[in-house]
N, C-alpha and C positions, 0 to 999 in steps of 0.2 A: 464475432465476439461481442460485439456489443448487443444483440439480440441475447444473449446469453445474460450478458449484466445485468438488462433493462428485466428479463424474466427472473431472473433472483431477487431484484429491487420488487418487483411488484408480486413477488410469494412473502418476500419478508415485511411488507410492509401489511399483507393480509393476516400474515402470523399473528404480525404486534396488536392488530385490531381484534384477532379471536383471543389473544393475551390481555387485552385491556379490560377486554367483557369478563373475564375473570378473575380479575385481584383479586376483589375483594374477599371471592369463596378461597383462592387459592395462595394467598397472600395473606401477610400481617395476623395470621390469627394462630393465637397458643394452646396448644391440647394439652390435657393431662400429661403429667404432673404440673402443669402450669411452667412449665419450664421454658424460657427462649432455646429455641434448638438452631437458630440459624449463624450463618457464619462469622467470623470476625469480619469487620472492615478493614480494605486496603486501601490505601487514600496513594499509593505508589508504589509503581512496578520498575523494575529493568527488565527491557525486554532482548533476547535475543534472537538471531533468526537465518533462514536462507531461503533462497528464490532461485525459481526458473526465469531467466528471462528471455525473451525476445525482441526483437526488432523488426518494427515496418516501416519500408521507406522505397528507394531507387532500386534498391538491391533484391528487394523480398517484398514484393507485393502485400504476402499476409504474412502473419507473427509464426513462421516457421524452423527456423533456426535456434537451438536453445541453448542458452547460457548459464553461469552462476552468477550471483551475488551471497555476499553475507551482511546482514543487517545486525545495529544496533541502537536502542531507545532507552529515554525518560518518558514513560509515559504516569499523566497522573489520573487519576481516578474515583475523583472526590464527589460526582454529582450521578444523579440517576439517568439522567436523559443525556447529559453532553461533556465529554471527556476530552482530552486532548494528549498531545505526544509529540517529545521533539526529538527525530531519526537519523541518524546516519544510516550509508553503508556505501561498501565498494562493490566491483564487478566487473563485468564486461558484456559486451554485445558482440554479434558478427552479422555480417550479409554478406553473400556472395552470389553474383549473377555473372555466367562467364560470357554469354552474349550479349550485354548490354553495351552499346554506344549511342555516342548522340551528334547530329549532324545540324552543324551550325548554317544559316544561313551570310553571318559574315563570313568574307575569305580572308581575314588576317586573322579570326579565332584559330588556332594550333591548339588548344586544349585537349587533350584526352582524358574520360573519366576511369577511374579505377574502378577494375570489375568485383576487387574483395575489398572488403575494410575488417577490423577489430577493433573497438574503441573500449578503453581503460574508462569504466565510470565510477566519480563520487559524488554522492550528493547528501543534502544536506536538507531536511524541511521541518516545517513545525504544522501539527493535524488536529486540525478538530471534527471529533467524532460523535456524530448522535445514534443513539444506542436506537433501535428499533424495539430489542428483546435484552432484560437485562431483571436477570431474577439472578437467585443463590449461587446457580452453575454455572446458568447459560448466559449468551452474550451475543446478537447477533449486532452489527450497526455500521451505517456507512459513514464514509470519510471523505473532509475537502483539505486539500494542502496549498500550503506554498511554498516555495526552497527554490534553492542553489540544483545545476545541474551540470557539473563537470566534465567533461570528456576529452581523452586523447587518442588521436585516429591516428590506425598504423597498419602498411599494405603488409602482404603475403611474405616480406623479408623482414618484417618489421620497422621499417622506414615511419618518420611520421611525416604523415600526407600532408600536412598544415605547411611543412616546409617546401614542399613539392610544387610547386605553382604551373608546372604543365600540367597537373594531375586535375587541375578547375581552369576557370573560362579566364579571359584577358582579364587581367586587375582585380582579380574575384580572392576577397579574403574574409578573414572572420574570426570569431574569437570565439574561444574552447568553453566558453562558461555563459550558460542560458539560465533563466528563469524557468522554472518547472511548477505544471499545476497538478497536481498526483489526486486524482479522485479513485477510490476506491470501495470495496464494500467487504465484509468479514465478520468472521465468527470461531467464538472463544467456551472453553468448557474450563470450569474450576474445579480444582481438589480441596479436598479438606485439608490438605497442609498451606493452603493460599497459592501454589502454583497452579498456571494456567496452561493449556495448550490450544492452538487453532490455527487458521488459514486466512488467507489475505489475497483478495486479487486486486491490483491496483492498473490503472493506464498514466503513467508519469507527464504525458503533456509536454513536453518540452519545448519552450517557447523558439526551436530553432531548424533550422531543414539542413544542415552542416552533420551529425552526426556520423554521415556516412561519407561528408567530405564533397559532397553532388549536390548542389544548388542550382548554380546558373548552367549547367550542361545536364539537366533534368528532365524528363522526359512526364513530370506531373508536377502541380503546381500546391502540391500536402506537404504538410511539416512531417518533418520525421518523427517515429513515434516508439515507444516502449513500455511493453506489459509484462508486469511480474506478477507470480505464483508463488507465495510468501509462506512457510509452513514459522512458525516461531513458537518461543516458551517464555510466559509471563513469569518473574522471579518477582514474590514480595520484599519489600523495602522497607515497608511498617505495616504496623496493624494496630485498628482501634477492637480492641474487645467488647461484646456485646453480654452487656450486665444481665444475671438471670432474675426473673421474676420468681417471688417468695413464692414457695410451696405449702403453704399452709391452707388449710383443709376446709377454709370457710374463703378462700377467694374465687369471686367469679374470673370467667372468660377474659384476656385480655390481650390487648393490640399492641403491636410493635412494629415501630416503621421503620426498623432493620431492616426486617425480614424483605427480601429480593432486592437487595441491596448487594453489593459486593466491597 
């Protein structure tokens, strides 16, 4: 997966440089009738949304098992190069591995790891995004976050494990709520009524290896981790209208630095 990211990062950051070599023919400039034809400004969106996700950790080697979430944002949208946006959303994850155990070398560890988990996820983050491609329609750009990462882990009867204390090693506890660093990369197409649609891949970071309930009876020494598959729809919030230039019959050529703007 991350060979995947790394080669979308370095397509889109080759786009933006064959996109730079061209503004100027393909940008900012007004044809007969002299008219601006480009779109209103949105300076703020709500966004909403849903995801696949997945979980990698004790359970699930790779991001195999898949989930929902539903997403909800402020996102603002006031600059050409860098944007930002502050997220919710809820969801869950699952692992299951039925042959995994772990074989302690203390003889007073009793601990047994649990082989399924479900964890109830909310989290919380604020993103700032730099636009790689960001003309009339299109929008491609990546993203760094930081936020809240909430979770409550519960086995195959619904029990929550956090209460379980044979379910982890001697003394072994922790707390449901981690620091998340959510980097992602994505890509948005506008309509002419200001709504937006696109997709979103993110990896959320999550500053904790508990997720799945398995730390100290772990068989690898990685943070637990979570990638979602974000489909959403940008709703405008305002718009700044873009003033048309006079049509009259003796004005030259002229530039406006609306235009690939959104």
């Amino acid at each position: 997966m991350k060979k995947i990211l790394l080669t979308l990062w370095a397509f889109c950051i080759t786009c933006a440089i064959l996109q730079a070599q061209n503004n100027n023919e393909e940008l900012d400039i007004l044809h007969p009738p002299f008219e601006n034809k480009s779109l209103p400004k949105i300076p703020r969106f709500l966004e909403v949304g849903i995801s696949a996700n997945a979980y990698r950790g004790d359970l699930n080697p790779s991001y195999s098992k898949w989930t929902s979430s539903f997403h909800i944002a402020y996102r603002l949208n006031r600059h050409r190069y860098f944007n930002s946006r502050f997220g919710f959303s809820i969801g869950t994850v699952t692992g299951e591995n039925l042959n995994y155990s772990f074989t302690s070398t203390d003889p007073e560890e009793d601990g047994r790891p649990n082989n399924f988990f479900k964890s109830n996820l909310i989290t919380f983050h604020y993103e700032l995004q730099f636009n790689l491609i960001k003309t009339s329609r299109y929008m491609v750009y990546l993203s760094q976050g930081f936020g809240i990462y909430r979770f409550l882990v519960k086995n195959d009867e619904g029990e929550n494990l956090q209460d379980i204390q044979t379910s982890r090693g001697k003394n072994e506890n922790y707390n449901n709520s981690a620091v998340m660093l959510p980097t992602g990369i994505g890509a948005a197409y506008r309509f002419a009524n200001g709504y937006a649609l696109g997709l979103q891949a993110s990896i959320l970071n999550p500053q904790t290896d508990y997720v799945d309930n398995i730390s100290q009876l772990s068989t690898n020494n990685r943070n637990d981790n979570t990638l979602m598959f974000k489909f959403f729809l940008w709703a405008p919030l305002s718009k700044i209208p873009v003033k048309k230039v006079s049509t009259r019959n003796n004005i030259n050529y002229t530039r406006s630095q609306s235009l690939g703007n959104w």
